[in-house]
mmCIF file of the N, C-alpha and C atoms, coordinates in Angstrom:
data_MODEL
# 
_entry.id   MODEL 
# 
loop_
_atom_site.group_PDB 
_atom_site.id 
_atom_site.type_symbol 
_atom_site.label_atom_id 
_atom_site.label_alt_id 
_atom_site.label_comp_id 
_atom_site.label_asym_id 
_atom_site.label_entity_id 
_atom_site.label_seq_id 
_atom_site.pdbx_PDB_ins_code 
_atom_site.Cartn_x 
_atom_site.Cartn_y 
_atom_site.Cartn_z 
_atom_site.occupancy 
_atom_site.B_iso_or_equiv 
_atom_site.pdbx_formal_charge 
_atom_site.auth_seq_id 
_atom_site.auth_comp_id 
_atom_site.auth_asym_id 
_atom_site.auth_atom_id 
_atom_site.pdbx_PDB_model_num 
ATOM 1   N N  . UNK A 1 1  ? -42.783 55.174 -27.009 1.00 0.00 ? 1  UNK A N  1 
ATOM 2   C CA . UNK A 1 1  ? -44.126 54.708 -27.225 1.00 0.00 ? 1  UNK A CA 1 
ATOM 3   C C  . UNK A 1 1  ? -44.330 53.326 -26.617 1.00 0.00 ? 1  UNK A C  1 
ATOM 4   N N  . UNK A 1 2  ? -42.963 52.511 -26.988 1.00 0.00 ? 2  UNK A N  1 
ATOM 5   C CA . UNK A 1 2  ? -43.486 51.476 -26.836 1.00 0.00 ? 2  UNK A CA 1 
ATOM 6   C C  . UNK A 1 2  ? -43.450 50.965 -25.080 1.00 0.00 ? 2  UNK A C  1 
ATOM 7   N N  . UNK A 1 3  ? -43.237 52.506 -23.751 1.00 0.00 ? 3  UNK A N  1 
ATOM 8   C CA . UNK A 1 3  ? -43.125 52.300 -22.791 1.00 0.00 ? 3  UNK A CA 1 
ATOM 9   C C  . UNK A 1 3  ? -44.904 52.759 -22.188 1.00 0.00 ? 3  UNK A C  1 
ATOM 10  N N  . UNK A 1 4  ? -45.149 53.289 -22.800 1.00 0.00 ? 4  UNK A N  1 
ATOM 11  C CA . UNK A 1 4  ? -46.934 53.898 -22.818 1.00 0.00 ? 4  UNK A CA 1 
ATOM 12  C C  . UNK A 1 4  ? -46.251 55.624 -22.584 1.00 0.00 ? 4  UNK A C  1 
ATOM 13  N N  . UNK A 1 5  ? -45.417 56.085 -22.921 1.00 0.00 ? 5  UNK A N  1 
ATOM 14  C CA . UNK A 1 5  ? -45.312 57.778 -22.727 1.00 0.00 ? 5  UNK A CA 1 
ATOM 15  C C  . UNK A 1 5  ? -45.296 58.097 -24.115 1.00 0.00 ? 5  UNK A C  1 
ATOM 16  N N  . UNK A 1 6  ? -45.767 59.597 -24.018 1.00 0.00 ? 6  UNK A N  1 
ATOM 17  C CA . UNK A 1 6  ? -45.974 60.576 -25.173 1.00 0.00 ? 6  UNK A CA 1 
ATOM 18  C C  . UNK A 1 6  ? -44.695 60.715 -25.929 1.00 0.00 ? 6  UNK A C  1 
ATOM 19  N N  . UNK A 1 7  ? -45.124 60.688 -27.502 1.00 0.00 ? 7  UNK A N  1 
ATOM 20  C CA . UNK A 1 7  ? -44.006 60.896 -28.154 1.00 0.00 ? 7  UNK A CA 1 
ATOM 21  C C  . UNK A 1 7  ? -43.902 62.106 -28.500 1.00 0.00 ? 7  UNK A C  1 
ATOM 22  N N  . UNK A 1 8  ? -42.771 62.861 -28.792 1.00 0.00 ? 8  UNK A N  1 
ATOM 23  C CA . UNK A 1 8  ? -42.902 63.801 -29.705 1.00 0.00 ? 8  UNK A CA 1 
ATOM 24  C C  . UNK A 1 8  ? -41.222 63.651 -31.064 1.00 0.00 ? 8  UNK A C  1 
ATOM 25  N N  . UNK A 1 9  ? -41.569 63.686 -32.205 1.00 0.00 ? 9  UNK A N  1 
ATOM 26  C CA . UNK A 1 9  ? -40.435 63.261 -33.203 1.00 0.00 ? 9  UNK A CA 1 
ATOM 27  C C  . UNK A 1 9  ? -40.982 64.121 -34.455 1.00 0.00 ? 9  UNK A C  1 
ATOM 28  N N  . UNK A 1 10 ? -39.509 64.329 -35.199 1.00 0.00 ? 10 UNK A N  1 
ATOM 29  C CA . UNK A 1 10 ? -39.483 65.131 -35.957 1.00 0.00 ? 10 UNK A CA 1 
ATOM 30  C C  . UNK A 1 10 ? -40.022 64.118 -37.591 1.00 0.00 ? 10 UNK A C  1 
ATOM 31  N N  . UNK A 1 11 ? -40.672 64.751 -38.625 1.00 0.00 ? 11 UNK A N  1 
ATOM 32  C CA . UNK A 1 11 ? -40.563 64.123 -39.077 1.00 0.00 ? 11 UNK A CA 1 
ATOM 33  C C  . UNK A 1 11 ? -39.328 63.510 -40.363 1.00 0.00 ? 11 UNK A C  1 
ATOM 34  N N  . UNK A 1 12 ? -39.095 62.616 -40.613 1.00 0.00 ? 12 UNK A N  1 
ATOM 35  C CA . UNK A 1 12 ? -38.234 61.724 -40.950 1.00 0.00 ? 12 UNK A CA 1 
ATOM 36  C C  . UNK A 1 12 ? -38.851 61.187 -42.565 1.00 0.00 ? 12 UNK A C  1 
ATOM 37  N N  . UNK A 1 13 ? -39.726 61.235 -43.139 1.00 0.00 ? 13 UNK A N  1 
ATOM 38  C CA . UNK A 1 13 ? -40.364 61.402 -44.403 1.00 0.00 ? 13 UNK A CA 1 
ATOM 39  C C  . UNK A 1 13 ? -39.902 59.329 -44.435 1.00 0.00 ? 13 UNK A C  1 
ATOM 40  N N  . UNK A 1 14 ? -39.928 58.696 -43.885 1.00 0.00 ? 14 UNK A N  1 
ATOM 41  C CA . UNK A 1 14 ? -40.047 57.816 -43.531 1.00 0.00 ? 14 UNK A CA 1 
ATOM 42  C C  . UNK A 1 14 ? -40.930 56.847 -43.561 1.00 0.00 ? 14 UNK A C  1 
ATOM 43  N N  . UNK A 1 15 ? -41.317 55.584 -42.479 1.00 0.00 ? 15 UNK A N  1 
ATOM 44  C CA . UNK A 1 15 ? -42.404 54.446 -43.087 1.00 0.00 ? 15 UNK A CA 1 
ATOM 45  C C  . UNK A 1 15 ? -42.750 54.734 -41.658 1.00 0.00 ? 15 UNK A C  1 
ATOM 46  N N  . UNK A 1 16 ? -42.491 55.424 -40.615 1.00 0.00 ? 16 UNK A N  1 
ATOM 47  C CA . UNK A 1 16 ? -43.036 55.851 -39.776 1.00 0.00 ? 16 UNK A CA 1 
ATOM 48  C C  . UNK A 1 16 ? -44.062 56.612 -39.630 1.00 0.00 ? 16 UNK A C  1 
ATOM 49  N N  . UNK A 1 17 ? -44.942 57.505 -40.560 1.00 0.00 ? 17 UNK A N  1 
ATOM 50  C CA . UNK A 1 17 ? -46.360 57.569 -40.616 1.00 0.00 ? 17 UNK A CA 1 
ATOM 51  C C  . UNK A 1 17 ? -47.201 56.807 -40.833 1.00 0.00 ? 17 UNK A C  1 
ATOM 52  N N  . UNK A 1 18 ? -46.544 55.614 -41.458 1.00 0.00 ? 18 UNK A N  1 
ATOM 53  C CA . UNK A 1 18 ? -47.861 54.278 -41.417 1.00 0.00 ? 18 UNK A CA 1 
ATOM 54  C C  . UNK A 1 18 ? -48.154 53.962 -40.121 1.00 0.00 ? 18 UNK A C  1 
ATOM 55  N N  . UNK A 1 19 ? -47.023 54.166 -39.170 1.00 0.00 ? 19 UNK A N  1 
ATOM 56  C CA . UNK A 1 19 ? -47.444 53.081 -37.879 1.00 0.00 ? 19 UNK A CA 1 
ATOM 57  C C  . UNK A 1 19 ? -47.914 54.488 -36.808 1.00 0.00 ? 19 UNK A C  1 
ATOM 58  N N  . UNK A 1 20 ? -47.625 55.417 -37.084 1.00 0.00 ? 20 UNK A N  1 
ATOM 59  C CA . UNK A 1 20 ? -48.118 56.351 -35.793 1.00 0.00 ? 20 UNK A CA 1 
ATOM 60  C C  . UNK A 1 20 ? -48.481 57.690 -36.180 1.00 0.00 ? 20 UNK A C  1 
ATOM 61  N N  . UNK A 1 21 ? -49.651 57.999 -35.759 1.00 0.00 ? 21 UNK A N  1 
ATOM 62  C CA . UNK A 1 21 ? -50.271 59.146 -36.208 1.00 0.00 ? 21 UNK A CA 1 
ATOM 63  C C  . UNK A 1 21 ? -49.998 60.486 -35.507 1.00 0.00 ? 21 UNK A C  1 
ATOM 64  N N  . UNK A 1 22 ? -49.741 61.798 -36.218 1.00 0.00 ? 22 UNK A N  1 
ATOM 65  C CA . UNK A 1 22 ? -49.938 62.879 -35.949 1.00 0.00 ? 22 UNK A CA 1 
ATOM 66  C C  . UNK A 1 22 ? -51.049 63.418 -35.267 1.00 0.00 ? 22 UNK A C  1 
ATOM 67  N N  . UNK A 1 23 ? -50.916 63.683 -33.495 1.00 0.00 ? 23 UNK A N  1 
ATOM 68  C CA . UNK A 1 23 ? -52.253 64.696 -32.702 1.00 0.00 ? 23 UNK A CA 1 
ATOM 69  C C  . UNK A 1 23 ? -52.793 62.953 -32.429 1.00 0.00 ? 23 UNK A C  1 
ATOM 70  N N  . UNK A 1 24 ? -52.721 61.771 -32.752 1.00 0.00 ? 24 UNK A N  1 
ATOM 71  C CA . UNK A 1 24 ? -53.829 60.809 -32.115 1.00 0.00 ? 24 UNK A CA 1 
ATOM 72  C C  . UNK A 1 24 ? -52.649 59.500 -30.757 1.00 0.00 ? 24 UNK A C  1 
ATOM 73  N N  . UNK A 1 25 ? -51.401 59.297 -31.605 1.00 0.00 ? 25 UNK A N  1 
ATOM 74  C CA . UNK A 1 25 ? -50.492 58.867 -30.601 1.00 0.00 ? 25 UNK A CA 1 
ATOM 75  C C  . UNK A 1 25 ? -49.076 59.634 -30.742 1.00 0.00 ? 25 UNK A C  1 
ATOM 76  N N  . UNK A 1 26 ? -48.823 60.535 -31.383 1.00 0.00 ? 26 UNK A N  1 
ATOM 77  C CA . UNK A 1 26 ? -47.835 60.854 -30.995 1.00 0.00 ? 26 UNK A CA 1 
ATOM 78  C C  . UNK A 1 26 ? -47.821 62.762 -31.876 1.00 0.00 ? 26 UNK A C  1 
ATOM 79  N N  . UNK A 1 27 ? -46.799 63.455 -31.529 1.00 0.00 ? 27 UNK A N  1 
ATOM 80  C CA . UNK A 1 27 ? -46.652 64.484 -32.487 1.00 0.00 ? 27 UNK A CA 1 
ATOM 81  C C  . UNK A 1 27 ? -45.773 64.437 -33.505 1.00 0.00 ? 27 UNK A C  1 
ATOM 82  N N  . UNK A 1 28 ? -45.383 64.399 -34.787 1.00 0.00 ? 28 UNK A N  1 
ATOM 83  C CA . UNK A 1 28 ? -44.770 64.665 -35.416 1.00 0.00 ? 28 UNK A CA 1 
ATOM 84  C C  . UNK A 1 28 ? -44.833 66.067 -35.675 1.00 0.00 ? 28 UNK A C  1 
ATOM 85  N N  . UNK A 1 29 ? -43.229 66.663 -36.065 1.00 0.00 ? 29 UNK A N  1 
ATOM 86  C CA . UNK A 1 29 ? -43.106 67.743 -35.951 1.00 0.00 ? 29 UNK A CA 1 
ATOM 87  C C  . UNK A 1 29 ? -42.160 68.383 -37.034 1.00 0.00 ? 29 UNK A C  1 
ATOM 88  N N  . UNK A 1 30 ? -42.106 69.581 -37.569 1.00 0.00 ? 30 UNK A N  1 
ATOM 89  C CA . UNK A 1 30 ? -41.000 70.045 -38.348 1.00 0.00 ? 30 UNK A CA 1 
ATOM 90  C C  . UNK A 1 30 ? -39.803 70.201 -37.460 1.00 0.00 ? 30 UNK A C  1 
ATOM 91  N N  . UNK A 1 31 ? -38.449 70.644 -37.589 1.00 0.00 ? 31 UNK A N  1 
ATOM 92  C CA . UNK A 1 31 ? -37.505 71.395 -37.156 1.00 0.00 ? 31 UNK A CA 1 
ATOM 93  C C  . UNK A 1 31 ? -37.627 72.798 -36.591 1.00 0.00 ? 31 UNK A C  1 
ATOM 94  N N  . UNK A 1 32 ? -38.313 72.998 -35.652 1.00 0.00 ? 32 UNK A N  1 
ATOM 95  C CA . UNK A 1 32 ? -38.699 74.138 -35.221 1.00 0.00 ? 32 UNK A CA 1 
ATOM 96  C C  . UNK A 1 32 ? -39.146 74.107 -33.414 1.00 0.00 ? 32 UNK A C  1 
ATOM 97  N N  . UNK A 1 33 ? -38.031 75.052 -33.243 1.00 0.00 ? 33 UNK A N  1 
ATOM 98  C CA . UNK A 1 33 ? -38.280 75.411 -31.809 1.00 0.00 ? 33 UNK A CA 1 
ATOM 99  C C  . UNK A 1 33 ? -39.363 75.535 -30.850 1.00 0.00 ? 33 UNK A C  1 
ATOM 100 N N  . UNK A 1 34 ? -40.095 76.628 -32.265 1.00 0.00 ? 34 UNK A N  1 
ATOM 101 C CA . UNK A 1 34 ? -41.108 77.222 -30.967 1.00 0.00 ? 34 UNK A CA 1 
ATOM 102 C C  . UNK A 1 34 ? -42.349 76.275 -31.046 1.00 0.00 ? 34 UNK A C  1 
ATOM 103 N N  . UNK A 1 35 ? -42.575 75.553 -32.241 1.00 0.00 ? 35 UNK A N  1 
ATOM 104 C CA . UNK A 1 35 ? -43.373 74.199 -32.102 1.00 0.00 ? 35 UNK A CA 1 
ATOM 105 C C  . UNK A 1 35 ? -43.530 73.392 -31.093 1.00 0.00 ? 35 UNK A C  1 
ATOM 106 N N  . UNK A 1 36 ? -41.924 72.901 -30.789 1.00 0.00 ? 36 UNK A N  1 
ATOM 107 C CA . UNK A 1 36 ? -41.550 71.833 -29.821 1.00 0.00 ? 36 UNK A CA 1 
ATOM 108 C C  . UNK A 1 36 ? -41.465 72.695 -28.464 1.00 0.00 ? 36 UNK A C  1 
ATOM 109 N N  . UNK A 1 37 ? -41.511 73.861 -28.145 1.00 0.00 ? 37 UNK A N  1 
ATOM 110 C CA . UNK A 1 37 ? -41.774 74.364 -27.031 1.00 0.00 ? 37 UNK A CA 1 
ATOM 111 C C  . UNK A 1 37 ? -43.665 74.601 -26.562 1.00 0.00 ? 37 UNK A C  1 
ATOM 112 N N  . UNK A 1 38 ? -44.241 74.853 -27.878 1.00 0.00 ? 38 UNK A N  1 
ATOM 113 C CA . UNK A 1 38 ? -45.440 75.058 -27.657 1.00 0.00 ? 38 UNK A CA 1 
ATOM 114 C C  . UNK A 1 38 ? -46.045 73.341 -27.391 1.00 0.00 ? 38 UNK A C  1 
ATOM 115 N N  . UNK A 1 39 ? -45.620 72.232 -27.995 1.00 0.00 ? 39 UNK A N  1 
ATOM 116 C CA . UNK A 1 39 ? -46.179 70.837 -27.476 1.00 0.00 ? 39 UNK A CA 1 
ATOM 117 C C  . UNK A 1 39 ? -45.229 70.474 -25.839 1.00 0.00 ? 39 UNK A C  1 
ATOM 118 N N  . UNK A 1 40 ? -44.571 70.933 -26.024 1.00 0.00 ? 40 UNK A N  1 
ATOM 119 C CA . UNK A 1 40 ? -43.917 70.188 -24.676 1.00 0.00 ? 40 UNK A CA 1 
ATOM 120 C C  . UNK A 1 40 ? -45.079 70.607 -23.320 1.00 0.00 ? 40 UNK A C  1 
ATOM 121 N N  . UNK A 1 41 ? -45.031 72.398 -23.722 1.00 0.00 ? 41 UNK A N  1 
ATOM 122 C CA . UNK A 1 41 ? -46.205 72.794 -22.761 1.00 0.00 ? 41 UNK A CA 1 
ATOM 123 C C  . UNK A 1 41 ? -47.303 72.075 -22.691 1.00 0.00 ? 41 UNK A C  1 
ATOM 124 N N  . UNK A 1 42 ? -48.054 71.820 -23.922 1.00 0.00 ? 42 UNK A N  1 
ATOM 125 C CA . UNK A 1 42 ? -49.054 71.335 -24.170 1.00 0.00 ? 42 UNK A CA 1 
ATOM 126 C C  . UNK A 1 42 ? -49.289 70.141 -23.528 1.00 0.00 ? 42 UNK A C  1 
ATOM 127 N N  . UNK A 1 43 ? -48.081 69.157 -23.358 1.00 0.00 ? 43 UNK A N  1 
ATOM 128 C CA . UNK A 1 43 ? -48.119 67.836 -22.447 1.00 0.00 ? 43 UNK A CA 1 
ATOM 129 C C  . UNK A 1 43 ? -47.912 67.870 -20.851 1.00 0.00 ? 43 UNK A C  1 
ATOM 130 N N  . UNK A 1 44 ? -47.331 68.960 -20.807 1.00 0.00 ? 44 UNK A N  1 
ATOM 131 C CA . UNK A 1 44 ? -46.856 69.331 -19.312 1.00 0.00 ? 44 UNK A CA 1 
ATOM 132 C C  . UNK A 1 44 ? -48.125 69.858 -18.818 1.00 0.00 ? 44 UNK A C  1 
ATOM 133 N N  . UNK A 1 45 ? -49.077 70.595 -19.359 1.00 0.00 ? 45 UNK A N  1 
ATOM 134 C CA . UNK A 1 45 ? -50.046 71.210 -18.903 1.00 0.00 ? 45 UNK A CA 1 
ATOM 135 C C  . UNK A 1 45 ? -51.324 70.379 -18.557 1.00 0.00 ? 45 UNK A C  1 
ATOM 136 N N  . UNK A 1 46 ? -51.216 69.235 -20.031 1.00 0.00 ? 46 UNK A N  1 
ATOM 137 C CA . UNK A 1 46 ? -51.968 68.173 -20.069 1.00 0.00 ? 46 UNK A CA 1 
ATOM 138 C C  . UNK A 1 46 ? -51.783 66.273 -19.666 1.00 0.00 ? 46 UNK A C  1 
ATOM 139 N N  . UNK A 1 47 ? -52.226 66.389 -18.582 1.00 0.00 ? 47 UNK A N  1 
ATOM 140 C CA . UNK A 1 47 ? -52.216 65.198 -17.923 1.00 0.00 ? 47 UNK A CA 1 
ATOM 141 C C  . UNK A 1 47 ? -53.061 63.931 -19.227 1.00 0.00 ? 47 UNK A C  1 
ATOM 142 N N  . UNK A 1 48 ? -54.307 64.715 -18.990 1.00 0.00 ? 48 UNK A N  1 
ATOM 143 C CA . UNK A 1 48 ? -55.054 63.585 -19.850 1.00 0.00 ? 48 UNK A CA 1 
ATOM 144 C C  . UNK A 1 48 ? -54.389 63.099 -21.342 1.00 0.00 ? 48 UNK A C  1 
ATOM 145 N N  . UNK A 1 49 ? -53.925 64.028 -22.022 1.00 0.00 ? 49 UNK A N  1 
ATOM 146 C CA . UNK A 1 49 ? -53.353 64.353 -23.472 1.00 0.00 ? 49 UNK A CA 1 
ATOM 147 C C  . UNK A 1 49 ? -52.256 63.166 -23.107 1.00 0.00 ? 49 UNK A C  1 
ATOM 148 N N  . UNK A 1 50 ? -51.147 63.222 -22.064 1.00 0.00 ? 50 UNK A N  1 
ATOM 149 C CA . UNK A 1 50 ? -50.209 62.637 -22.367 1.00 0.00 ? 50 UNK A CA 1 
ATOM 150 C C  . UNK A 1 50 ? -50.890 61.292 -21.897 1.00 0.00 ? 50 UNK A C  1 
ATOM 151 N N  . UNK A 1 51 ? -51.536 60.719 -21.251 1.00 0.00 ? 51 UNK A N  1 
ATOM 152 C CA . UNK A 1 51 ? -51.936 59.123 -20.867 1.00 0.00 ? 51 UNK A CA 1 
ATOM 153 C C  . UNK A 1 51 ? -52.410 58.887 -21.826 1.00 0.00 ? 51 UNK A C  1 
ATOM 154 N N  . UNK A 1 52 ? -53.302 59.594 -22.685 1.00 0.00 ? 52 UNK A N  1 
ATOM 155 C CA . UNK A 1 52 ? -54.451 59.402 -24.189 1.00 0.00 ? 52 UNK A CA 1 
ATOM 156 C C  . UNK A 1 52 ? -52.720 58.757 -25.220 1.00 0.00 ? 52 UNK A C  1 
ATOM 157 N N  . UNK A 1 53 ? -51.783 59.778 -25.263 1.00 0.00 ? 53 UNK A N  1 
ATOM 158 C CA . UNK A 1 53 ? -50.915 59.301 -26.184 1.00 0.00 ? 53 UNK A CA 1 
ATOM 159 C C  . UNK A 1 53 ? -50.109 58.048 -25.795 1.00 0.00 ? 53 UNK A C  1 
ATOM 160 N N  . UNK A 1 54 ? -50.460 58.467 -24.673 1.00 0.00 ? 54 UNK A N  1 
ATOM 161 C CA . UNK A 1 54 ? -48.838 56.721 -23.664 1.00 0.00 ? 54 UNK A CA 1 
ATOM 162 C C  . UNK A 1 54 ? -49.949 55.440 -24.629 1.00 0.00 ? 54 UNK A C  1 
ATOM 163 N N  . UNK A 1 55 ? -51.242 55.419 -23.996 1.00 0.00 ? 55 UNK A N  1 
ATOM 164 C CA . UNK A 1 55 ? -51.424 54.174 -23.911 1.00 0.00 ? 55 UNK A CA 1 
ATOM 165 C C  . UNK A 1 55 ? -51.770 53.648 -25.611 1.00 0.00 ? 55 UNK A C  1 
ATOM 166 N N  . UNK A 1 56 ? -52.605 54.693 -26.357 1.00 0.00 ? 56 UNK A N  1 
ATOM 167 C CA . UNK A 1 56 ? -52.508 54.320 -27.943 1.00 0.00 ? 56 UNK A CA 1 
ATOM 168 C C  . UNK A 1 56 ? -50.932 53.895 -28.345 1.00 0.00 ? 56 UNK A C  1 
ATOM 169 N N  . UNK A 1 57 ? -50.261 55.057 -28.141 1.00 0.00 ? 57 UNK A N  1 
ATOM 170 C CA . UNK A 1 57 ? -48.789 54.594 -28.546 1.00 0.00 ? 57 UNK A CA 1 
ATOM 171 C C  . UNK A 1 57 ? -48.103 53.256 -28.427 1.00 0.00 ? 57 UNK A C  1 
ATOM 172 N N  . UNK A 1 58 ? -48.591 52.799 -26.925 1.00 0.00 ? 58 UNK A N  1 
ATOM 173 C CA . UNK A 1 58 ? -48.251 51.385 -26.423 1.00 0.00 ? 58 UNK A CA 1 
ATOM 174 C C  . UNK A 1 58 ? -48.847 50.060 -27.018 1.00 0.00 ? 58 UNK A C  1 
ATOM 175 N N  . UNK A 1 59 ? -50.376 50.725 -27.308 1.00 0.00 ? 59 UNK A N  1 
ATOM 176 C CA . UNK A 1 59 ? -50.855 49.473 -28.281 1.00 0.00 ? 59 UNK A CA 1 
ATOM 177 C C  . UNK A 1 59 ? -50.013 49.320 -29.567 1.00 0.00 ? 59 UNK A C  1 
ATOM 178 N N  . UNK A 1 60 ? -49.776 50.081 -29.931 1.00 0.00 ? 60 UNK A N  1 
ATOM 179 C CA . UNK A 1 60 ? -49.013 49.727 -31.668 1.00 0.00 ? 60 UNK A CA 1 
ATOM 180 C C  . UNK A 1 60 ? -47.655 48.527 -31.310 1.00 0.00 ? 60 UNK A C  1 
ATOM 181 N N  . UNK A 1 61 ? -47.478 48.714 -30.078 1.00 0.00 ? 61 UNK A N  1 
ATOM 182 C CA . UNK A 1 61 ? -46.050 47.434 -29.996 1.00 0.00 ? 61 UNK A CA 1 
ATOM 183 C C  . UNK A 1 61 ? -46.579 46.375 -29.071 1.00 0.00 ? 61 UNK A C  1 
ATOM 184 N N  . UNK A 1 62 ? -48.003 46.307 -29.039 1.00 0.00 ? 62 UNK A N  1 
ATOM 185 C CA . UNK A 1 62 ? -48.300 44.799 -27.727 1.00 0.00 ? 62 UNK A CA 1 
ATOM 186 C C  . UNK A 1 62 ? -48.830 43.932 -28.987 1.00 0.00 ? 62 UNK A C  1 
# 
């Protein structure tokens, strides 16, 4: 995130949903394959999607 690229991370039940949101800068995700195969496409397919996540993502660490 904090390079401006798309995240994708599992979730970790963590203090990491305070700082980064699910679908707005990054994906959080269960343990599941076909999830993380269906977003990977989803970024590969989507140009705009992944710059929308780089650069929100990047604001949370400037």
């Amino acid at each position: 995130m904090a390079l401006g690229k798309a995240l994708i991370t599992t979730d970790t039940h963590g203090s990491s949903r305070e700082i980064i949101k699910h679908g707005k800068s990054c994906y959080i995700i269960e343990k599941d394959v076909k999830e993380l195969t269906r977003i990977i496409t989803d970024l590969l397919e989507n140009k705009y999607l992944r710059d929308e996540f780089g650069e929100k993502g990047g604001k949370l660490f400037k």
